[in-house]
N, C-alpha and C positions, 0 to 999 in steps of 0.2 A: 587858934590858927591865925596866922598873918592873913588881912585883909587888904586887895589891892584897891585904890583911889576909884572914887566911882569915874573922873573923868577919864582916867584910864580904860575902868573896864567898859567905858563908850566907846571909846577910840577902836578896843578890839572888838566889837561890836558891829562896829559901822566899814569894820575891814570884814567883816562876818567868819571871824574869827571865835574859836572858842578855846581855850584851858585844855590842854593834854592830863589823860590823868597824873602823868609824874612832874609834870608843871602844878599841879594842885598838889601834890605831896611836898614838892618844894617849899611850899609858902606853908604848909603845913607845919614843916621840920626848920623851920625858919631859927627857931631857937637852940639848934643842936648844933656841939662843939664841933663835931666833922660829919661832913654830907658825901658820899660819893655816886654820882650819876652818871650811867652806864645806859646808852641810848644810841641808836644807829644814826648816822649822819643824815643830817637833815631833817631831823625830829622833835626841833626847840630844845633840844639840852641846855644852850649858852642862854638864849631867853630866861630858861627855868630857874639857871643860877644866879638870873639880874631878878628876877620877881619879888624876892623878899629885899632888897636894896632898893627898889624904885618903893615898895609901898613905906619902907621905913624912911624913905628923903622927901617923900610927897608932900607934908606938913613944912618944909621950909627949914624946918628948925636945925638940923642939925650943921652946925660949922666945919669947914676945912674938910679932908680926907674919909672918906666912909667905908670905900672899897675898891680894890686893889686887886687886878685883874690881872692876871699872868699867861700869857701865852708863850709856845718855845717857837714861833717864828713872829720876827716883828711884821713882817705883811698882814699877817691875822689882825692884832691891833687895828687897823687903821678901818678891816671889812668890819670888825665887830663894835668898833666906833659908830660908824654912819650905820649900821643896824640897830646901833641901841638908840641911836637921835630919833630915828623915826617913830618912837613911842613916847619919848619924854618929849619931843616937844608937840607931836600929834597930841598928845595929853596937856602938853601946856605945865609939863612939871618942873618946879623950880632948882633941876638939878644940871651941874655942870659937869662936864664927860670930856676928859682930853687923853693923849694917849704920851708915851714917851717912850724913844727908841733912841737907835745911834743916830737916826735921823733930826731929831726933832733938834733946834736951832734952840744954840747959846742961850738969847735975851729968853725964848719961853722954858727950856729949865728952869733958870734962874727964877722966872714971876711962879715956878708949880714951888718951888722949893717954899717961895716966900707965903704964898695963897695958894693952896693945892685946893683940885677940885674936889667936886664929890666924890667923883671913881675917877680912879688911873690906870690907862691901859698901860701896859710894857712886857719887857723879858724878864725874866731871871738874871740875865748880867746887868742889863741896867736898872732893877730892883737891888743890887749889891753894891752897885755905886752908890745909890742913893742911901741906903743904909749905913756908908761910912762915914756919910759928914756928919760934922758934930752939930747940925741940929734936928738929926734925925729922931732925937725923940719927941721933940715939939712935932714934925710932919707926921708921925705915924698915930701921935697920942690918943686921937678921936678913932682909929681903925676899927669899924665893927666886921667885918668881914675879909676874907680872901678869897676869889673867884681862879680856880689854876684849870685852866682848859687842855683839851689834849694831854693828859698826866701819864696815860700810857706811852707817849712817844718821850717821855723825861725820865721814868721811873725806872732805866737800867741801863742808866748811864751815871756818866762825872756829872753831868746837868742836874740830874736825881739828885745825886746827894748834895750838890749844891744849895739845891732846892730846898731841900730839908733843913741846913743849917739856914738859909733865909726866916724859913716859915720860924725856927725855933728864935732867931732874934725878932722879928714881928710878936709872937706868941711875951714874949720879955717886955717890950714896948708899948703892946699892949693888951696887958690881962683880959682872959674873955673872948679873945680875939676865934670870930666862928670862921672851917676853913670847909671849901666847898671844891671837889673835883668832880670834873666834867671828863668823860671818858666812852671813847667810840667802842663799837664792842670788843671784847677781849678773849682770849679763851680761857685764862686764870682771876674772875673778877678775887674770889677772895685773897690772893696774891697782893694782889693793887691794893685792896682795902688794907691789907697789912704795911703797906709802904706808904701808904698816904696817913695812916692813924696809928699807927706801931700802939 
């Protein structure tokens, strides 16, 4: 089982906070090709799906891009940005968290293309821009993860299958690559689990 940093598990300590159990199954399953989390709003899903990314960036070590965050409205990005700062830097971890949208300005594309962070917030279309330049396979190379939130509100549309041909050139870019959906309750989960892991 993935282990979280001990100054982290102070930080949620001292918020007198503790581990949901599908938050501890998360870091559990930390090593499996597709995760799908199915959890009512408001009950750490998104947390759950950052748990094994923050314990595996905690050491420093890893360079460029880690994990790639997909949400289907860009306003989400920006909420689940300043939620995820409040832990890594309450902890003091040496991870960088930016987000990319239609919003985000020219000059900072440009320095994510050239130095991506650790994790990247975005859409789906602007995760398909990004995948057409030609040095998209240098940006994705180190991907260990894909974090795709709300999957039920993408999974039965042109968005969906958009989606899926993303996730399969990601998956090409980089072998290995674990994918993790996050999803409010459904009344078909095994449906979802078929669309999200065919």
């Amino acid at each position: 089982m993935t282990s979280l940093p001990p100054s982290l598990l102070d930080w949620f300590a001292a918020k007198g906070w503790a581990l949901h159990p599908h938050q501890q199954d998360m870091l559990a399953r930390a090593d499996d090709p597709a995760t799908l989390l199915i959890a009512p709003t408001g009950g750490g899903k998104t947390l759950a799906g950052f748990l094994p990314t923050l314990a595996e960036l905690a050491d420093g070590r890893h360079k460029g891009l880690h994990t790639l965050y997909l949400s289907p409205l860009k306003a989400l990005t920006a909420d689940i940005r300043r939620n995820l700062r409040a832990p890594v830097e309450g902890a003091n971890l040496p991870i960088r968290i930016e987000d990319r949208t239609g919003d985000t300005s020219y000059t900072q594309r440009r320095r994510q293309r050239a130095d991506p962070p650790h994790i990247l917030l975005t859409t789906p279309e602007s995760l398909a821009l990004l995948l057409s330049y030609e040095d998209a396979p240098r940006i994705f190379a180190g991907l260990k993860r894909v974090v795709i939130d709300e999957i039920h509100a993408l999974a039965e549309s042109k968005r969906g299958d958009q989606l899926m041909l993303l996730l399969a050139r990601l998956s090409r870019l980089s072998p290995g690559l674990r994918r993790v959906a996050l999803s409010a309750t459904v009344e078909d989960p095994p449906a979802l689990a078929r669309f999200f892991a065919p």
